[in-house]
C-alpha positions, 0 to 999 in steps of 0.5 A, a space after each residue: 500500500 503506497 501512501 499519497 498525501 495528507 489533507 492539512 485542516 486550516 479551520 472548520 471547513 477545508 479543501 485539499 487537493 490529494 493528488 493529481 495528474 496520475 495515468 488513467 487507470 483503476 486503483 484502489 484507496 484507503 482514506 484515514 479520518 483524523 484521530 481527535 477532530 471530529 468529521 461532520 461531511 465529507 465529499 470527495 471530488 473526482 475528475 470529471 471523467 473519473 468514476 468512485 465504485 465499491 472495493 473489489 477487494 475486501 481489504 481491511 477484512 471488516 469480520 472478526 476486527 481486532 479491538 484495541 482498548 486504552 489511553 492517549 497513547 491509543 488513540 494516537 496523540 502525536 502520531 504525524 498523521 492518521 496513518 502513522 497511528 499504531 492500530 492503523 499500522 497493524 491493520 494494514 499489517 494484518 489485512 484486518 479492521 482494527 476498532 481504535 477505542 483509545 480515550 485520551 485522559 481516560 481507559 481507566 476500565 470504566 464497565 460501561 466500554 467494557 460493555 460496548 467491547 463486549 458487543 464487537 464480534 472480534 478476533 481478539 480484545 487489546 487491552 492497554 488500559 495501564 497508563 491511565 489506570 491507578 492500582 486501585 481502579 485495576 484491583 477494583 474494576 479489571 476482574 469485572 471489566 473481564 468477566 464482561 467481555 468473557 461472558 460474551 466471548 469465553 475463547 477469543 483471545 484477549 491481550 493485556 499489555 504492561 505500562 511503558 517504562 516512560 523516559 522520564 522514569 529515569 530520573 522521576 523516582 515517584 514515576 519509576 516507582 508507579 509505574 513498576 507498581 502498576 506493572 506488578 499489578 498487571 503481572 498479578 491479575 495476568 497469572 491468576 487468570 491463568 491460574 483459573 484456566 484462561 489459556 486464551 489470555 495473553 501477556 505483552 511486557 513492555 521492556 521492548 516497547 519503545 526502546 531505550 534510545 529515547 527517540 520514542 515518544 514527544 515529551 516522555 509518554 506519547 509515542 512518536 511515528 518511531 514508537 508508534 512503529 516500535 508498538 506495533 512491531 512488538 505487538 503484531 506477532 501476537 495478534 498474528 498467533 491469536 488469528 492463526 490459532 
């Protein structure tokens, strides 16, 4: 899949030319809406001698969509453009819809998403919710965000990823010291589904999410496009095992 261009929004309404003076002939695009602007119309406008059909090809594949659940991180703060987002690399990675349910200043496992995720008839469940969530909202709400998606979906795979260890950490000790406390947690909850049984519920820790040459993120926590890339290297082998079985 080639990339072609990007529309730069100057106010409420805009205008851009994507591309032009290409050789007649059939193709097929993909176009990604903004990450945190929201989009009322949209009108794409062709040559005049030019026609807009249905995909001949199925491309995402819509059925059994990756469901990715989480933060800022998620929802793509700082990626330099739509495409450059981590679940939007996965999915044309894995040829699969992938639902980006990112909430910036949120994924504290609020029931009522757990509920709304519960819904989707997916392939497999991301849960990156660590960032934001405090120890306390993962001891109080993880097992009942969980039950209610198993309820719904007693062996799709279901993926719990470990909070970043965040630049700043370095010299932050009460930050190094809650994030190393939250990823205990995490680790805790993981290993007693396994214990009760659950062997579809896999574990990602973060030592290899970003790297340790402090290029990965804008200001110590969003990813740049280089820990958005890092993030979905790490985590699409996963996702891939979770399909292939």
């Amino acid at each position: 899949m080639d990339f072609v261009n990007s529309g730069r929004p100057e106010g409420k309404v805009n205008e851009a030319v994507i591309v032009s003076d290409m050789k007649p002939m059939e193709r097929e695009y993909m176009l990604y809406l903004p990450l945190y602007d929201g989009v009322t119309s949209l009108s794409i406008g062709i040559d005049s001698l030019a026609t807009i059909d249905l995909p001949s090809v199925d491309n995402p594949k819509r059925e059994k969509p990756v469901v990715l659940y989480g933060t800022s991180i998620m929802q793509g703060l700082s990626a330099s453009r739509p495409g450059m987002v981590h679940t939007n690399i996965l999915s044309r990675w894995l040829n699969r819809e992938c639902i980006n349910l990112g909430f910036s200043g949120h994924g504290e496992l609020n029931l009522e998403i757990a509920e709304v995720i519960a819904n989707v008839d997916a392939g497999c469940f991301v849960l990156d919710f660590v960032p934001n969530a405090t120890v306390d909202q993962m001891n109080e709400r993880f097992f009942d965000f969980y039950e209610i998606i198993r309820k719904k979906h007693p062996t799709t795979p279901i993926i719990l990823l470990e909070d970043p260890v965040f630049t700043h950490s370095l010299f932050n000790q009460p930050i190094a010291h809650e994030i190393a406390e939250k990823n205990e947690t995490i680790n805790r909850l993981y290993k007693e589904l396994k214990v009760k049984g659950d062997e579809n519920i896999y574990f990602i820790p973060s030592e290899n999410m970003i790297g340790t040459d402090n290029e990965a993120t804008v200001d110590g926590i969003h990813f740049t496009d280089l820990g958005m890339m890092r993030y979905a290297e790490l985590v699409y082998p996963i996702i891939l095992q979770c399909y292939d079985n």
